[in-house]
C-alpha positions as CSV (number, residue, x, y, z in Angstrom):
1,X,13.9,-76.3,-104.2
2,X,14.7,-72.9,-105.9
3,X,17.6,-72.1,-107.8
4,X,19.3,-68.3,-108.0
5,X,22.5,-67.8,-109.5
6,X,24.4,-64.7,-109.5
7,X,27.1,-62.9,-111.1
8,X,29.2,-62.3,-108.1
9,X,27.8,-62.7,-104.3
10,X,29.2,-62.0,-101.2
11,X,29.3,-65.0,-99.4
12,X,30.7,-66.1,-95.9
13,X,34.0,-66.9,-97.9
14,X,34.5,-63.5,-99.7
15,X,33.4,-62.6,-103.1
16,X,32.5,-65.2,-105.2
17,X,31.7,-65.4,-108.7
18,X,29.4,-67.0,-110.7
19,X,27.7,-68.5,-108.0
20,X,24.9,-70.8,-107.8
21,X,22.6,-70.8,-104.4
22,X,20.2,-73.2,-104.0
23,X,17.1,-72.9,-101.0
24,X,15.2,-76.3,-99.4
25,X,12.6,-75.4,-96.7
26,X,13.6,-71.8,-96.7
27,X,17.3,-72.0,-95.9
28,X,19.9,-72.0,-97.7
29,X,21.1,-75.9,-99.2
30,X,24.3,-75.3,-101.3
31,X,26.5,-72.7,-102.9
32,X,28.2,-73.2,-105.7
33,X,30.9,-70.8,-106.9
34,X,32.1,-71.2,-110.8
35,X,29.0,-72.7,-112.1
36,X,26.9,-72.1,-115.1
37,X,23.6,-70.0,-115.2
38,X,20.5,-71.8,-114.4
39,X,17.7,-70.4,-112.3
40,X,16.7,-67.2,-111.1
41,X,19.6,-64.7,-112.9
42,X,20.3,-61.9,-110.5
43,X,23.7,-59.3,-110.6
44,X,25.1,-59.1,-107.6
45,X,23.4,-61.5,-104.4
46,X,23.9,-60.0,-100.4
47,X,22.8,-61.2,-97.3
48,X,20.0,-59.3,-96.2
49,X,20.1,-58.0,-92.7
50,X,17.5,-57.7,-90.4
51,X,15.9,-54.3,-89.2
52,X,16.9,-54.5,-85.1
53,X,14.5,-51.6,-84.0
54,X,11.2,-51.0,-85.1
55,X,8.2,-49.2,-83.5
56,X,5.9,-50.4,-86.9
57,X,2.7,-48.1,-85.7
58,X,4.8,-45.2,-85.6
59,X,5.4,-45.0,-89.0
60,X,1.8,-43.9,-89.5
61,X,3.4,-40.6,-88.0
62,X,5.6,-40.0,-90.3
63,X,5.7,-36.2,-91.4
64,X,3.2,-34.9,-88.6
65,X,5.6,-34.2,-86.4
66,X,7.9,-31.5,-87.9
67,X,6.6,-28.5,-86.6
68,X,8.1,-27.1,-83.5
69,X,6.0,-27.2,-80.8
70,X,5.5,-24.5,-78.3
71,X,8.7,-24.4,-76.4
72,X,11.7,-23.3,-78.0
73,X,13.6,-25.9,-77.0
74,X,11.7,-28.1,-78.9
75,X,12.9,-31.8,-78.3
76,X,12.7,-35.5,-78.4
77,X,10.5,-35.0,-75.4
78,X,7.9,-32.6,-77.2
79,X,8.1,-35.4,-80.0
80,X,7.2,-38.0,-77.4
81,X,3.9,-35.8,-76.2
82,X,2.7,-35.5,-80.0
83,X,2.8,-39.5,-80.2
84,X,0.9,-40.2,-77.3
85,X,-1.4,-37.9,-78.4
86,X,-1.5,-40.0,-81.4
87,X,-1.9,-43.2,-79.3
88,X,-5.3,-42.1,-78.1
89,X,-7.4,-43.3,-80.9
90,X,-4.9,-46.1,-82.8
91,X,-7.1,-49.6,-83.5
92,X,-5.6,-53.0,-83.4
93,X,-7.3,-53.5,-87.7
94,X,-5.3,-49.8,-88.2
95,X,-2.1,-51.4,-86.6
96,X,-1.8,-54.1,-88.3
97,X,-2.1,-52.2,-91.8
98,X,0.3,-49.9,-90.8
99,X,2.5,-52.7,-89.6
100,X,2.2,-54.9,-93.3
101,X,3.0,-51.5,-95.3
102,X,5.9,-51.1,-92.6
103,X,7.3,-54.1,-93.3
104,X,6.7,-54.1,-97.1
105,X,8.8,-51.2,-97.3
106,X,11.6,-53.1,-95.0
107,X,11.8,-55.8,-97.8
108,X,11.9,-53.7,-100.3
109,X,14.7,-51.5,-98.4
110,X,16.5,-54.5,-98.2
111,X,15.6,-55.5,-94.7
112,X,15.1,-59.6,-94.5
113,X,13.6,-59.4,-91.0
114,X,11.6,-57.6,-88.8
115,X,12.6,-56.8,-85.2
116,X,9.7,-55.8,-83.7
117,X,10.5,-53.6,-80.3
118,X,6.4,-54.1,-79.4
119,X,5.0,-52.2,-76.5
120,X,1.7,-50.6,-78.1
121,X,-0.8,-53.5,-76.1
122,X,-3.7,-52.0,-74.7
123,X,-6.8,-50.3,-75.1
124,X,-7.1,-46.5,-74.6
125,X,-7.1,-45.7,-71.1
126,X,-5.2,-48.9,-70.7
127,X,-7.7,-51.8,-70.6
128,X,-6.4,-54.9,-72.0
129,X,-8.0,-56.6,-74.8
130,X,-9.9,-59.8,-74.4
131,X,-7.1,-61.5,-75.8
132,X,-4.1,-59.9,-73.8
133,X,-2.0,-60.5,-76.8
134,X,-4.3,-58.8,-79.2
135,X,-1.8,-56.3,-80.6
136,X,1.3,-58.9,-81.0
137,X,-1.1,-60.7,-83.0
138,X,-1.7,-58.0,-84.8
139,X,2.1,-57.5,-86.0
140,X,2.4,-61.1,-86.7
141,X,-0.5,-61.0,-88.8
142,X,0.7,-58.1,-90.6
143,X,4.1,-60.3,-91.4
144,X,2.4,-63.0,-92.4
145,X,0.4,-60.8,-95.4
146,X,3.9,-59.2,-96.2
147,X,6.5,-62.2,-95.8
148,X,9.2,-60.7,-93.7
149,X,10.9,-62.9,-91.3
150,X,9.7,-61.8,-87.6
151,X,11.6,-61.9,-84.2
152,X,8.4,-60.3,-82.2
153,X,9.9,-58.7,-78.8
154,X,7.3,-57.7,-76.2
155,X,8.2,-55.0,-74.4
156,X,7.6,-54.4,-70.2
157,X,6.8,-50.6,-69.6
158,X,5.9,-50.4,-66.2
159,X,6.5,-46.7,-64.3
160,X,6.9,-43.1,-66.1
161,X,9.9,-42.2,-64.8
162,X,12.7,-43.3,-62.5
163,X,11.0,-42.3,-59.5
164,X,8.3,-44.7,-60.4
165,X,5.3,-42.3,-60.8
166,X,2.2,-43.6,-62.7
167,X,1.6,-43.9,-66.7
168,X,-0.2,-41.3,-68.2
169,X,-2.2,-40.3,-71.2
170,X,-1.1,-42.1,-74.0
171,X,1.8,-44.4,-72.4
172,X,-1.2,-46.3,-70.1
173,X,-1.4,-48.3,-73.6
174,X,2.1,-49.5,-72.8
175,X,1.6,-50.4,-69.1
176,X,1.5,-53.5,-67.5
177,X,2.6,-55.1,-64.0
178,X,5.1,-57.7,-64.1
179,X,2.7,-60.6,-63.4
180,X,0.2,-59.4,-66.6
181,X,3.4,-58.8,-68.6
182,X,4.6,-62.9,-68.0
183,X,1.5,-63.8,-69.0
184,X,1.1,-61.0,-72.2
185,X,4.7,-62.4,-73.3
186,X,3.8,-66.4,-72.5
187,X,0.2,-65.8,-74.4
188,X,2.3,-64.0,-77.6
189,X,5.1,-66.1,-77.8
190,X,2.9,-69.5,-78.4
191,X,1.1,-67.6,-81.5
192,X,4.5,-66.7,-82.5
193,X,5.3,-70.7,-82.3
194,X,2.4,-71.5,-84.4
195,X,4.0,-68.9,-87.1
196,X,6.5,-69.8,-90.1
197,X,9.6,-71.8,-88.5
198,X,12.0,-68.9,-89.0
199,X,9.9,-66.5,-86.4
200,X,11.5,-65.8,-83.6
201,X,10.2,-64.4,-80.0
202,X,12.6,-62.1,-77.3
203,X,11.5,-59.7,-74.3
204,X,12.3,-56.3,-73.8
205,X,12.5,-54.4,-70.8
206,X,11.6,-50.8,-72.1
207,X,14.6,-48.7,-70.3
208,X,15.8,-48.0,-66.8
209,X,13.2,-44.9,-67.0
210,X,9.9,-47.2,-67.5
211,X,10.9,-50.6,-65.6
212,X,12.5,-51.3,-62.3
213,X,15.9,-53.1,-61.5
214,X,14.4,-55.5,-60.3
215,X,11.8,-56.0,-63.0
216,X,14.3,-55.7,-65.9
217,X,15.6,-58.8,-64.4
218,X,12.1,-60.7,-64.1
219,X,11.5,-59.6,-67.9
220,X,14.8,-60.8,-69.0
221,X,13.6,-64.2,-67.3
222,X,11.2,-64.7,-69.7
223,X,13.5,-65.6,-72.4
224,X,15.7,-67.9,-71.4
225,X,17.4,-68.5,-74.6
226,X,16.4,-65.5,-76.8
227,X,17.5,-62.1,-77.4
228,X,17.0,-59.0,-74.8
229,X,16.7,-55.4,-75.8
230,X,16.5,-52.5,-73.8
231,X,16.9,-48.5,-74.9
232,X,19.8,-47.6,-73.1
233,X,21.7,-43.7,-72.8
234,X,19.8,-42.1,-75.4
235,X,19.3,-38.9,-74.2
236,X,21.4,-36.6,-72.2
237,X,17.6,-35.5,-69.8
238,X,17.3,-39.6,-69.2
239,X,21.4,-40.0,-68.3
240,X,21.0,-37.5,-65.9
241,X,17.7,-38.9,-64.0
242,X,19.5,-42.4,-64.2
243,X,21.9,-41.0,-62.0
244,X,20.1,-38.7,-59.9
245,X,17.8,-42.2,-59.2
246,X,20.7,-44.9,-59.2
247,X,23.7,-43.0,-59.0
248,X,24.9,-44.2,-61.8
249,X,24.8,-43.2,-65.5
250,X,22.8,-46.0,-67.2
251,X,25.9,-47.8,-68.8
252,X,27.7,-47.5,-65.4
253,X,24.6,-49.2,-64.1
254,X,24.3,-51.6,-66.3
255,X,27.5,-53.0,-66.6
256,X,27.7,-53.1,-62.2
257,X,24.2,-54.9,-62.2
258,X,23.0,-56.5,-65.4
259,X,26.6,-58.7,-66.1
260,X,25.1,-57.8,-70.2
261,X,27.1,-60.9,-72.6
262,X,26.1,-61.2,-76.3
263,X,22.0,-62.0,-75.3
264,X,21.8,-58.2,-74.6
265,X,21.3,-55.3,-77.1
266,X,21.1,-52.3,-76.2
267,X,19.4,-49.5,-78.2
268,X,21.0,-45.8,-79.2
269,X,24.1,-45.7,-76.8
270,X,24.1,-42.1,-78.1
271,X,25.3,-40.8,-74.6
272,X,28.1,-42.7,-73.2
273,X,31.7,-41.7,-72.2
274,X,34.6,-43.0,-74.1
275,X,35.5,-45.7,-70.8
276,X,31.7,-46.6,-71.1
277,X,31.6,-46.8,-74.4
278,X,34.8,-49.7,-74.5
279,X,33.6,-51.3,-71.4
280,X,30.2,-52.2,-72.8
281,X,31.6,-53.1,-76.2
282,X,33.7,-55.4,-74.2
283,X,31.0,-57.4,-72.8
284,X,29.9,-59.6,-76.2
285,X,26.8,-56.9,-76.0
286,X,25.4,-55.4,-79.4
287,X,24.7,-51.6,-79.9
288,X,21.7,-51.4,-81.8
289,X,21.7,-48.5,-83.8
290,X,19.1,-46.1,-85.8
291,X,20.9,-43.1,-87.3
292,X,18.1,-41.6,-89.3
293,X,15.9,-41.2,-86.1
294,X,18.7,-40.6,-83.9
295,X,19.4,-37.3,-86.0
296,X,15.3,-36.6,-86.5
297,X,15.5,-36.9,-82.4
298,X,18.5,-34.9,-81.4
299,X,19.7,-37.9,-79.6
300,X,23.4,-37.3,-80.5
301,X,25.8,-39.7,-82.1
302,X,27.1,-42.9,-81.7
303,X,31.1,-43.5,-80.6
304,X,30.9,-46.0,-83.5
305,X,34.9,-45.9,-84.1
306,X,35.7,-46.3,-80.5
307,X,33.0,-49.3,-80.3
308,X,34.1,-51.3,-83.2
309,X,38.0,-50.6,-82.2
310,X,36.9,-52.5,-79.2
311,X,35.3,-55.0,-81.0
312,X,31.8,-54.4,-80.3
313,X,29.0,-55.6,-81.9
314,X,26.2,-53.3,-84.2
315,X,23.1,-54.0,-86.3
316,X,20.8,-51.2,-87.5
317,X,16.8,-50.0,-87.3
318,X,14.6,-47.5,-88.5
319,X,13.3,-47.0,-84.7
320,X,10.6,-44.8,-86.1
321,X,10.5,-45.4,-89.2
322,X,10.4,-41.8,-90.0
323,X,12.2,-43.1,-93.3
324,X,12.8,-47.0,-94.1
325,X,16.0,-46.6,-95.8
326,X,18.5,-49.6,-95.3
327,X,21.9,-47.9,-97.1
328,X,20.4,-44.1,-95.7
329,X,21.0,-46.1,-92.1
330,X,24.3,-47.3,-92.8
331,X,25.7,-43.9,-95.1
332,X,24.2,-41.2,-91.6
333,X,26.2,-43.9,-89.0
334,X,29.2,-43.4,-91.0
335,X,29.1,-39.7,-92.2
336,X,28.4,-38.9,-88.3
337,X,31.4,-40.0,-87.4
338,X,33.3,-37.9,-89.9
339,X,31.2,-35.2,-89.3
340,X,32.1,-35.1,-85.3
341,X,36.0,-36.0,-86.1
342,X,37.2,-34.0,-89.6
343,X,38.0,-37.5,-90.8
344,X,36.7,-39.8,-93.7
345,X,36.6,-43.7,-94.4
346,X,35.8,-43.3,-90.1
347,X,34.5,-46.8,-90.1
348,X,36.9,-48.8,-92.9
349,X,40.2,-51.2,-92.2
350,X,43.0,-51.9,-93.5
351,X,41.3,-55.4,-95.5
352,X,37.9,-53.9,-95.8
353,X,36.3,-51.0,-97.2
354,X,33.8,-48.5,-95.3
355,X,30.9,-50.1,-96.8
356,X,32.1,-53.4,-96.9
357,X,32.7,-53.2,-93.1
358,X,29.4,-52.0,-92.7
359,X,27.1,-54.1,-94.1
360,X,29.2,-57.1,-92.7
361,X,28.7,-55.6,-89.3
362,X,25.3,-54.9,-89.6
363,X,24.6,-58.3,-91.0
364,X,26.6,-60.0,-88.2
365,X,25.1,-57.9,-85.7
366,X,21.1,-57.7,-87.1
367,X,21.2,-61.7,-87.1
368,X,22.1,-61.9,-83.4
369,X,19.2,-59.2,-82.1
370,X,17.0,-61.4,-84.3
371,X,18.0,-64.5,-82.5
372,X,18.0,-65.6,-86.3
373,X,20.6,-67.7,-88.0
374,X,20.9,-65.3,-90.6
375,X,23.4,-62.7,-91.9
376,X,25.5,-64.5,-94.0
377,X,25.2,-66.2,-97.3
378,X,25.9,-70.2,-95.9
379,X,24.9,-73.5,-96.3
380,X,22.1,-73.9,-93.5
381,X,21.4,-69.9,-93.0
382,X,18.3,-68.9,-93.5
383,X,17.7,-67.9,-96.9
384,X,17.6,-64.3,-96.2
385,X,18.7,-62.6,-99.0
386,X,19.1,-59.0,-101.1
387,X,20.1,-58.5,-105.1
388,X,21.3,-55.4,-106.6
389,X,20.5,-54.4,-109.7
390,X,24.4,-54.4,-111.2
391,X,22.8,-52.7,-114.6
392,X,22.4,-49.1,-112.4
393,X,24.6,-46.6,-113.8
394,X,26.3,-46.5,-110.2
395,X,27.1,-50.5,-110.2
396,X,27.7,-50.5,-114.0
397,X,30.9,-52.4,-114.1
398,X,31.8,-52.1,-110.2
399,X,33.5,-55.4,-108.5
400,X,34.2,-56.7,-104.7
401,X,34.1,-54.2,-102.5
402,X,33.2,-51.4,-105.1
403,X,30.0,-52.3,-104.9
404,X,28.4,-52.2,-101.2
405,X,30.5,-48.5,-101.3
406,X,28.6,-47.6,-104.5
407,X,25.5,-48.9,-103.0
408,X,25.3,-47.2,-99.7
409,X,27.2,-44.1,-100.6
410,X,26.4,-42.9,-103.9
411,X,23.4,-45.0,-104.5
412,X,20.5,-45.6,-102.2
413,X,17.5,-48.7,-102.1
414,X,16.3,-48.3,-106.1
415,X,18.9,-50.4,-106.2
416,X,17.5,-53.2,-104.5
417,X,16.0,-55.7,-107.1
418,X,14.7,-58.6,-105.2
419,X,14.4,-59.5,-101.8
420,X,14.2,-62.9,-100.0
421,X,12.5,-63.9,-96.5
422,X,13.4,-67.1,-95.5
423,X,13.2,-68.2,-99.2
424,X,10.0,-66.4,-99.6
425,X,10.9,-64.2,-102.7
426,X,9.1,-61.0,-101.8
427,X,10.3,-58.4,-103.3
428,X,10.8,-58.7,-107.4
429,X,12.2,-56.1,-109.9
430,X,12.1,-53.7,-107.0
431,X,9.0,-53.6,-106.2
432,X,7.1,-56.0,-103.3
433,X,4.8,-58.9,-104.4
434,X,1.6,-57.8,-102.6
435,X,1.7,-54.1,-102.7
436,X,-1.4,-53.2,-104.1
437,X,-3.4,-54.5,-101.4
438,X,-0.7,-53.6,-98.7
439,X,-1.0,-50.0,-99.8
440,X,-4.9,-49.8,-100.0
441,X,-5.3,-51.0,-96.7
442,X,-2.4,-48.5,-95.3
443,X,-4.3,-45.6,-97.0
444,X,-8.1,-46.3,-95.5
445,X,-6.1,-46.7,-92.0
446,X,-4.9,-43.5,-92.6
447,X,-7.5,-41.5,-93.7
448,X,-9.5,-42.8,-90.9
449,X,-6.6,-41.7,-88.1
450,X,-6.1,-38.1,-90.0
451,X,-9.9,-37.6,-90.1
452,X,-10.0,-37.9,-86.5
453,X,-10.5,-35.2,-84.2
């Protein structure tokens, strides 16, 4: 049983002081508020939400795609040709080191899980591996060496585009038939079973671009009780085939077909309408969203005061992973909004500050795309939790609220100290447990994929 005691927490009763936490089998077993110091000594204790997008390989293309490409009108969709590109020679040893590091710098962002949005599983050319599940196994592997808690989502990518035209070049990694996919997803969720009790295993039907109707409703078929994700309205170029293929826009579609409740999460929402946008939040649904790689993407931005006013659910990613940057996420979602409406404190309440609101959200939200009883410092929760380092200039002296606003707007991630996983304490005096041989493994993958042709 261990034993951390903090100087103030926020727990699921408010601000605490003084407060004792003990861990049995990886969840949390008691809090005590008031009590002595004993234990691990920490400033200020947080839950720590889980990352609810993640494409890990991708965050081996960080900085190579900055340049503008030949078209003017350089775009997410000139972003998308460069990765496939990239796709072409990526191995199952390389993704799973790219994966670890990924997920190393999630814990040390603050991140206590990793939602895995996985749809890299095939050879190049689109061969399958001998075992079908090769590159799941891969990312489980990889968060076994790092220690993050894992909710692995495969993902069914099935057509290129609306009109149902073939997989090409690099995407013919992603492809599979519905048949091959329940048996991909069946294969990948038993290894996920024989993982650490607080894995988790969901499906994702890529978008209403790559999969059918009626295969977004096989897929979601697959996981009875766990959580769905899907990209949905992202772009203004994939609204517009949506409806020139369905006629509807994707929301509209969704909510006439899918009947979404709180097992659906849908990814971006960047272009909805303002009756779309209150409709879906409606429905129980989360939004799942990635700010930083929104804005590297031009995707747009988020209706996130409209959406909470209607009591909708959100929880955060870093998508790309372009930068792994837990309060970066949360600061972008709410300076977009007062950038787009002259406004500031967009996202706060009349009882709760901007970043108290949040990190509560995100918390609330990331621990039901997991399908993870997490996101709130309780008595049987998973021990998933984040401390700041109160000594920072920035924290010096800060209280309640104070703090989560210092932290995610005039402080950033340095300010993470430790990190738990399921009571796995991975992350200590800033700085993750197993780095040395997380890094050396991500920089030979890497000098191997930029050597290539």
């Amino acid at each position: 049983m261990q034993t951390i005691w903090a100087e103030t927490a926020l727990t699921s009763e408010g601000w605490q002081r003084d407060v004792l936490v003990t861990l049995d089998a990886g969840r949390i077993a008691t809090i005590t508020p008031g009590a002595a110091p004993q234990g691990n000594r920490v400033g200020c204790l947080l839950p720590a939400p889980a990352n609810a997008h993640s494409h890990a390989f991708q965050r081996a293309m960080a900085g190579l795609t900055e340049a503008r490409g030949p078209d003017p009108r350089d775009s997410f969709w000139t972003w998308r040709q460069l990765m496939f590109r990239f796709l072409d020679r990526i191995t199952p040893e390389q993704v799973e080191a790219i994966a670890a590091f990924a997920q190393m710098e999630m814990l040390e962002a603050g991140y206590g899980t990793n939602v895995e949005f996985h749809y890299l599983h095939h050879q190049p050319g689109g061969v399958p591996y001998e075992e079908i599940s090769e590159m799941c196994d891969r990312i489980a592997a990889a968060a076994e060496e790092s220690g993050i808690g894992l909710t692995l989502l495969p993902v069914l990518y099935r057509q290129g585009g609306c009109d149902g035209r073939p997989l090409a070049g690099g995407q013919r990694r992603f492809g599979n038939d519905p048949d091959r996919f329940a048996h991909l997803a069946e294969t990948a969720r038993a290894h996920i079973a024989q993982g650490p009790d607080d894995w988790a295993f969901g499906i994702a039907p890529h978008s209403l671009r790559a999969v059918s109707p009626e295969a977004i409703r096989q897929a979601a078929a697959l996981a009875p009780t766990g959580p769905i994700h899907m990209h949905l309205a992202e772009q203004q170029a994939e609204v517009e085939e949506v409806q020139a293929a369905h006629g509807k826009r994707p929301v509209e579609w969704v909510l006439d077909h899918l009947a979404p409740d709180t097992r659906w999460h849908f990814i971006h929402c960047t272009q909805m309408t303002p009756d779309e946008t209150t409709a879906l939040a409606r429905t129980g649904a989360s939004a799942i969203l990635c700010p930083l790689t929104e804005a590297s993407l031009g995707d747009g931005i988020f209706d996130g005061v409209r959406w909470m006013g209607a009591g909708g659910r959100i929880a955060v990613g870093s998508d790309s992973n372009i930068r792994i940057a837990l309060a970066e996420e949360l600061r972008q979602l709410e300076t977009s909004q007062r950038l787009r409406d002259h406004c500031r404190a967009a996202l706060a309440t009349a009882d709760r500050s901007t970043g108290r609101r949040l990190f509560e959200a995100a918390c609330k939200g990331g621990a039901a795309a997991a399908g993870r009883q997490t996101g709130a410092l309780a008595p049987g929760h998973w021990a998933d939790m984040l401390a700041l380092d109160t000594s920072h200039p920035d924290l010096d002296g800060m209280t309640g609220d104070r703090i989560l606003d210092s932290y995610i707007f005039a402080g950033d991630d340095r300010m993470v100290a430790d990190v738990w996983s399921a009571g796995r304490h991975m992350v200590q005096d800033g700085r993750h447990v197993n780095r040395p041989a997380i890094e050396a493994a991500y920089r030979a993958a890497m000098r191997d994929l930029r050597a290539a042709p």
